[in-house]
C-alpha positions as CSV (number, residue, x, y, z in Angstrom):
1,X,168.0,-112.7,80.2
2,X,170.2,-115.6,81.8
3,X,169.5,-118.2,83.9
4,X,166.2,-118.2,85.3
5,X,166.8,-120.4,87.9
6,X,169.7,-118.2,89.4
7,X,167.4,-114.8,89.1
8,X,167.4,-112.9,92.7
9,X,163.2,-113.1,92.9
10,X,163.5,-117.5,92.3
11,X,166.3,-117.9,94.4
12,X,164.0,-115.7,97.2
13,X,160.8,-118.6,96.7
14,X,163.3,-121.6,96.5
15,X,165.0,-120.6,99.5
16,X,162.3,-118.4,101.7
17,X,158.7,-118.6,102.5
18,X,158.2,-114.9,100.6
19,X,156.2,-116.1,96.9
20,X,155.6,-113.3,94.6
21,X,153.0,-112.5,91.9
22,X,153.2,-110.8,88.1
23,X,151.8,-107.4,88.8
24,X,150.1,-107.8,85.1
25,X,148.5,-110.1,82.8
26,X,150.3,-110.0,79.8
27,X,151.1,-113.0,78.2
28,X,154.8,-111.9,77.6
29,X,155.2,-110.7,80.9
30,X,153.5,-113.5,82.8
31,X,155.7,-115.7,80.8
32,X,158.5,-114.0,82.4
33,X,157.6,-114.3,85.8
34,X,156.4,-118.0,86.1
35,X,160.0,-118.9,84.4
36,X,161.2,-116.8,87.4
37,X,159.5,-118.2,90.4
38,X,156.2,-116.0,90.0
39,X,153.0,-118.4,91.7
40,X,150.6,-115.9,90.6
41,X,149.1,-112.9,88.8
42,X,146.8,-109.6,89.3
43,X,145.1,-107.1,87.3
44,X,142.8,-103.7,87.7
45,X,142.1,-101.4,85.6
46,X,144.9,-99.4,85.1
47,X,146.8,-103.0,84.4
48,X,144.4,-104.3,81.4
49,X,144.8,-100.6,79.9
50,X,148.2,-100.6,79.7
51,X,148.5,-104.3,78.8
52,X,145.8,-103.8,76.0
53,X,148.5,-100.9,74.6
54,X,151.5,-103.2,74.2
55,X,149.6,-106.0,73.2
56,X,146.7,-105.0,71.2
57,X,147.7,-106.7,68.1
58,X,146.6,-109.8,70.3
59,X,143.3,-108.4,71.1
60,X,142.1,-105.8,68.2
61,X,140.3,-108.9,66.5
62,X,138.8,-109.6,69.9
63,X,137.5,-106.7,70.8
64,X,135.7,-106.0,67.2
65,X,133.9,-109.5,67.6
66,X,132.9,-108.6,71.4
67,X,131.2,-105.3,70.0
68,X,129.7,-106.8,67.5
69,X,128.5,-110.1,69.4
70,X,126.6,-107.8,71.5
71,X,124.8,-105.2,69.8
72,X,123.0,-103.6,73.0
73,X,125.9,-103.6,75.8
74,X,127.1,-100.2,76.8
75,X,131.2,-99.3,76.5
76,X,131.3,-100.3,80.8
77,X,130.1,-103.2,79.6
78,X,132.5,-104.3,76.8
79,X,134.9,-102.6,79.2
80,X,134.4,-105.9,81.5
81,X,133.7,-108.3,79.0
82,X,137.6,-107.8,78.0
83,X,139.0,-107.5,81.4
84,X,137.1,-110.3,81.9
85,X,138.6,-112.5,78.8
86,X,142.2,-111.2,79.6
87,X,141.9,-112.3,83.4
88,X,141.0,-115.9,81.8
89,X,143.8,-116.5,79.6
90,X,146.2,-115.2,82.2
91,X,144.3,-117.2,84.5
92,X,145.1,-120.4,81.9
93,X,148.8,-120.0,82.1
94,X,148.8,-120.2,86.1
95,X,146.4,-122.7,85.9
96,X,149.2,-126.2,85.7
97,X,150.7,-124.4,88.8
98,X,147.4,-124.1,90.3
99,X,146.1,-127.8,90.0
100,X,149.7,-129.1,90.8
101,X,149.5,-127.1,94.4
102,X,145.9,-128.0,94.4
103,X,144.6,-124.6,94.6
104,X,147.3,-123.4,97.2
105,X,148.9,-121.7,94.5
106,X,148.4,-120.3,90.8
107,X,146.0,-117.9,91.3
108,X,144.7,-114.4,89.4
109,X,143.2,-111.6,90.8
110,X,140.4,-109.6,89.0
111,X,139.2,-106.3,90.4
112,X,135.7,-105.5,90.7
113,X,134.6,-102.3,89.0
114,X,136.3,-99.3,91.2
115,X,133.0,-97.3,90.6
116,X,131.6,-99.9,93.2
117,X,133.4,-98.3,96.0
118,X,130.3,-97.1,97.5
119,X,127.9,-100.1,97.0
120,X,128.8,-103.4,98.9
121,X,125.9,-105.4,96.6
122,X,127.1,-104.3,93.5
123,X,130.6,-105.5,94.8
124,X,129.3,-109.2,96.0
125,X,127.5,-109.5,92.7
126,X,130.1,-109.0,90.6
127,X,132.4,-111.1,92.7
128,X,130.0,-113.8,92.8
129,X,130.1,-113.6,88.5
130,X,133.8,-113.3,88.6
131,X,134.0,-116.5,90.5
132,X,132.7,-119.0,87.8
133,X,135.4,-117.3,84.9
134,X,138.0,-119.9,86.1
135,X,138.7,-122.4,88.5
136,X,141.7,-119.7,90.2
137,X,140.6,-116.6,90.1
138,X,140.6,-114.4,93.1
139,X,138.7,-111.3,93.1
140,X,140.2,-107.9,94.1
141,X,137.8,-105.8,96.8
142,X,138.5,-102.1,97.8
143,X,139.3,-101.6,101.3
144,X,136.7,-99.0,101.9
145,X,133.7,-98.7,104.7
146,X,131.5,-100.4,102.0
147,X,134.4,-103.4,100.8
148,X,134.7,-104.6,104.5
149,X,131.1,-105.5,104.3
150,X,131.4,-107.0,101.4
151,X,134.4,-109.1,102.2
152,X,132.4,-110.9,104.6
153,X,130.1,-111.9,102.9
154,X,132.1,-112.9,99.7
155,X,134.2,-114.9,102.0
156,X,131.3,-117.1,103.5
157,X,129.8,-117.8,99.9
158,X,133.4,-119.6,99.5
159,X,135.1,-116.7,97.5
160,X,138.7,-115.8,97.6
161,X,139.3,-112.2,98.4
162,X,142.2,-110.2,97.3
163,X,141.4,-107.6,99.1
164,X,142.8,-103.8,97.3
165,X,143.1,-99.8,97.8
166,X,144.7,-100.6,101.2
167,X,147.2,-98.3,102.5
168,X,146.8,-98.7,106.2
169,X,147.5,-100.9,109.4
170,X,143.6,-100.4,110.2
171,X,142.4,-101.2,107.1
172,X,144.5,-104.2,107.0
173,X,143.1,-104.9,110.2
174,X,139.4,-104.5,109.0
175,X,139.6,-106.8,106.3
176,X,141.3,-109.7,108.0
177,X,138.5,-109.0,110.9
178,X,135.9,-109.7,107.9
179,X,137.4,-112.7,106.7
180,X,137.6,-114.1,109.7
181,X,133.5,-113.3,110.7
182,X,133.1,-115.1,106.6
183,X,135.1,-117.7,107.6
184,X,133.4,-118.7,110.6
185,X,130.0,-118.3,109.6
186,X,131.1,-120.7,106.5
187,X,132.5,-123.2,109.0
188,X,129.4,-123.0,111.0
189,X,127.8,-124.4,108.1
190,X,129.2,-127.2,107.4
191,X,130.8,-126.3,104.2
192,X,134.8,-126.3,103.5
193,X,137.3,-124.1,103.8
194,X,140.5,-125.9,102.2
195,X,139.9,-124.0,99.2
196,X,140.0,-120.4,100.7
197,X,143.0,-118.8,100.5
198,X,141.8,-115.0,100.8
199,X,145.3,-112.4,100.8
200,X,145.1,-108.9,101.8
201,X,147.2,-106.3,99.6
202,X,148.8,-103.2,101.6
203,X,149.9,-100.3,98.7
204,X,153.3,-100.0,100.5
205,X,154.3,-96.9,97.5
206,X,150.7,-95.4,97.4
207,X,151.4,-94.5,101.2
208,X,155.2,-93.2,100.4
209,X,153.5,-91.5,97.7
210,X,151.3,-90.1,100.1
211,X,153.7,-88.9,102.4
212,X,155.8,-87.3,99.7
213,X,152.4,-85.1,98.6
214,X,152.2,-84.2,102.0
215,X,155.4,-82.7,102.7
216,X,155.5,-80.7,99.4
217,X,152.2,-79.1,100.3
218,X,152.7,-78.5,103.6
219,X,156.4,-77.4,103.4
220,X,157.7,-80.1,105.7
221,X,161.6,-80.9,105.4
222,X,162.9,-83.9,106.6
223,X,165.9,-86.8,106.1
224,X,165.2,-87.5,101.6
225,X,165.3,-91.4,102.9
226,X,162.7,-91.4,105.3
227,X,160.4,-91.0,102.3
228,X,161.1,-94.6,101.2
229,X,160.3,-96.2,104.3
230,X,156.7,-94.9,105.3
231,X,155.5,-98.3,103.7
232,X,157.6,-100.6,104.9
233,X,157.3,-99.6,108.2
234,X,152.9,-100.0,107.8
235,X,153.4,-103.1,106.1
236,X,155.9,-105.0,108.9
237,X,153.5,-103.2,111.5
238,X,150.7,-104.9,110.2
239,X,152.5,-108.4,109.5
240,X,153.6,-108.4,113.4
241,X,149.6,-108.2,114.1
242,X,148.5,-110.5,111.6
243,X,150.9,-113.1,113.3
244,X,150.1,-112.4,116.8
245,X,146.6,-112.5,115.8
246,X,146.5,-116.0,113.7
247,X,144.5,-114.3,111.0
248,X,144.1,-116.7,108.4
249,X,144.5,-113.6,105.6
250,X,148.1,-113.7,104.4
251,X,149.2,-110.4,103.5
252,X,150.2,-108.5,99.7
253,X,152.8,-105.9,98.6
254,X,152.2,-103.9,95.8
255,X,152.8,-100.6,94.6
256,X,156.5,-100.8,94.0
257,X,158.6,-97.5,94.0
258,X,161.9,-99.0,94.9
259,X,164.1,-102.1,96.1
260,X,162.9,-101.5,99.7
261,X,160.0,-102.4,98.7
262,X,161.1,-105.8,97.7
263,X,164.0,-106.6,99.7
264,X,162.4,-105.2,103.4
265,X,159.9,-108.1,102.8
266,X,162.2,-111.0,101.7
267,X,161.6,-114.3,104.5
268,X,158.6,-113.3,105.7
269,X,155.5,-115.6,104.7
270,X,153.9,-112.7,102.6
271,X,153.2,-112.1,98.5
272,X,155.2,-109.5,96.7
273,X,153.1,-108.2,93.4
274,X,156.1,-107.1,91.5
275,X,155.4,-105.0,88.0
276,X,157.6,-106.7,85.1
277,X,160.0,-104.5,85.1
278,X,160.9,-104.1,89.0
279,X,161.5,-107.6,88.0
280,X,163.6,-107.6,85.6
281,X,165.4,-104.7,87.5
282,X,165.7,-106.9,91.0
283,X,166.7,-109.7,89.0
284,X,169.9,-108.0,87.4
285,X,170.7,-106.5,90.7
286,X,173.3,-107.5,93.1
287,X,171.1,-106.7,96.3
288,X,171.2,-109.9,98.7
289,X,168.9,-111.9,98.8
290,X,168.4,-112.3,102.6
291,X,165.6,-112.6,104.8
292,X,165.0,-109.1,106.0
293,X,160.9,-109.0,107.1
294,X,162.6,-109.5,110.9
295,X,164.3,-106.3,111.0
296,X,162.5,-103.3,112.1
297,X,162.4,-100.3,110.8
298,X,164.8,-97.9,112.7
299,X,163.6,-96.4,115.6
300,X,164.8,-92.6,114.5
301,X,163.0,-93.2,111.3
302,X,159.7,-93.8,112.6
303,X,160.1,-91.0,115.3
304,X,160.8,-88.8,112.0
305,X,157.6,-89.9,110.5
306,X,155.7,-90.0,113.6
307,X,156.7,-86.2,114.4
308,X,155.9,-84.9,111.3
309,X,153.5,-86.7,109.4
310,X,149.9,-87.1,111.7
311,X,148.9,-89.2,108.9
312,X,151.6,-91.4,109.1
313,X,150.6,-92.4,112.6
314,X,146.9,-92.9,111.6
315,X,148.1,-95.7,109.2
316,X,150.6,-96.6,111.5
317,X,148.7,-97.4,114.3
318,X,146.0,-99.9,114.2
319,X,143.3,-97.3,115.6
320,X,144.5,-94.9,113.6
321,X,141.7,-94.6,111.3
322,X,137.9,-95.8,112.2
323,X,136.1,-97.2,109.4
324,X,134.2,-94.8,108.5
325,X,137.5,-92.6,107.4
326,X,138.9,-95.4,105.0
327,X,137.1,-93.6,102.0
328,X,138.4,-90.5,102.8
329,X,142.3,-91.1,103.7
330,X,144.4,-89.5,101.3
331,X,146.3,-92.4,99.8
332,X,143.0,-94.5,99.6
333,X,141.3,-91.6,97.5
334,X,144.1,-90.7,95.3
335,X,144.2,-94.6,94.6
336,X,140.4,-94.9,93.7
337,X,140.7,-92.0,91.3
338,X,143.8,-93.3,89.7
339,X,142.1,-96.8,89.2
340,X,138.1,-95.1,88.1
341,X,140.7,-92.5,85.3
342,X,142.2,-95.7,84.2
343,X,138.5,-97.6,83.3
344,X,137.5,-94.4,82.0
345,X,140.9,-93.8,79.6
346,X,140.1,-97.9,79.0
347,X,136.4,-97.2,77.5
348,X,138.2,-93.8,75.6
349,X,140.0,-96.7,74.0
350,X,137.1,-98.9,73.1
351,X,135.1,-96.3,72.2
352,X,137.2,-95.7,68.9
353,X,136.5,-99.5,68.1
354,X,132.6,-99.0,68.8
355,X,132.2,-94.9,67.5
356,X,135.4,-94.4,65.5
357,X,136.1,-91.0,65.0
358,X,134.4,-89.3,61.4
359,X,137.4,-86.8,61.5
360,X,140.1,-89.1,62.0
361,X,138.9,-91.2,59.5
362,X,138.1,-88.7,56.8
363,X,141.9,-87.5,57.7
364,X,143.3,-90.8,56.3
365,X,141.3,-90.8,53.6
């Protein structure tokens, strides 16, 4: 696939501030992006299902010895068990990068159970087991009323947060507010922060996805291309405030739907999670690689949004939304579901290792 050192997305880390992340962990894929520039990788549920179909001849073995190592664990719990062993081998190949930068870079993110949502304990405690896998993981916590509590505290026992299912200037707000309360209180007591590197992830496509649903059900016509820019335009908002502020979160994309979504972003001193094969698409492309996180979004674009689209402006603005109303905005909810239906569609799959199927079977017989 030519020359990795002259690919668009290594030529934007050797020459900008802007890193960017393997929006997988698949060994083939991961192998990819570090060649490429990548500094780190994520998962969730809907990534390890989809990895676990294009690799399973890798982990079929694996998972038969998991099931039968452990006789009394429910499917959700051999669900975990291999989310948890695929975070630590991807974890393993970022892990030169990660002692080279000294933990400033090299890092995977591993998403606490979505089912959680609700329950800020269960969230910690699983966070807090996540944390002794490997020396760089960072754990993935839903931006919802109950996250935001438990960001706080996860950040003051010394954990990195990644924090996820964030669509919105306020929540983005929320969660740097939470690191910085863990923060403190983990300064006040003495203990160090040079190892805390927490990042905030805003869903830049989940909102454009949003806004798209919205004007097909309510009938609203406007400009096609101001659809691909509802996003962007939350996402430099909430960059301008993270900077004026001094927050010490540094801020995600993910949910990529088109170049926008990579080449809005380029200079500013962000992470882009980039799926494989947005890679290998921006990588073959002849888009300039400029820095372009300075430029705002045009002025008759946001009045477009603004005019038409009411929830638009509550992710817009950063007191749009109050934090009880995070569970319930539309982007955040259709992004729950989609990640709970892709644990559930996981255990489907482990299910035929633990209860294959009598009629399938007696099929191929």
């Amino acid at each position: 696939m030519g020359d990795p050192n002259s690919a668009p997305l290594h030529i934007m880390v050797a020459t900008t501030p802007t890193d960017f992340w393997n929006d997988s962990c698949s060994v083939e894929e991961l192998t990819y992006a570090i060649e490429r520039g990548a500094v780190g990788a994520t998962t969730n549920p809907t990534i390890v299902l989809n990895v676990l179909k294009k690799e399973m001849v890798l982990w079929k073995d694996r998972i038969s010895q998991i099931i039968l190592d452990n006789p009394h664990w429910s499917e959700t719990e051999i669900a975990f068990k291999l989310v948890e062993e695929m975070a630590v081998k991807g974890a393993g190949q970022l892990l030169p990068l990660f002692e080279r930068t000294h933990g400033g870079k090299g890092r995977l993110s591993i998403q606490t159970n979505p089912q959680f949502y609700r329950n800020a304990d269960a969230i910690i405690e699983q966070a807090a087991h996540f944390n002794t896998l490997a020396p760089n993981i960072q754990v993935k916590v839903p931006s919802t009323k109950a996250g935001i509590a438990a960001i706080e505290e996860i950040t003051y026992r010394g954990i990195n947060i990644n924090a996820t299912v964030c669509c919105t200037v306020p929540q983005a707000l929320a969660v740097a507010e939470a690191v910085e309360r863990g923060l403190n209180r983990r300064g006040q007591t003495g203990r160090s922060l040079s190892n805390m590197h927490p990042v905030c992830t805003i869903m830049v496509g989940r909102l454009d996805d949003w806004i798209q649903v919205l004007a097909t059900r309510d009938g609203i016509i406007v400009d096609p291309g101001v659809f691909s820019w509802p996003g962007v335009a939350v996402f430099k908002k909430a960059y301008g405030i993270f900077a004026e502020r001094g927050y010490r979160t540094r801020l995600l994309v993910a949910a990529f739907r088109h170049h926008l979504h990579w080449s809005e972003f380029i200079g500013g001193d962000v992470v882009l999670t980039i799926p494989y094969e947005w890679q290998v698409l921006y990588n073959a492309s002849d888009v300039p690689v400029i820095p372009r996180m300075h430029i705002p979004v045009e002025p008759k674009i946001l009045e477009s949004l603004r005019s038409k689209f009411p929830d638009f402006c509550r992710a817009y603005e950063p007191d749009g939304l109050c934090m009880d109303e995070f569970d319930t905005y539309g982007a955040t909810v259709r992004t729950l579901r989609g990640f709970i239906s892709s644990l559930h569609d996981l255990i489907n799959v482990l299910r035929d290792f633990m209860l294959p199927n009598p009629d399938v079977i007696s099929n191929e017989k």
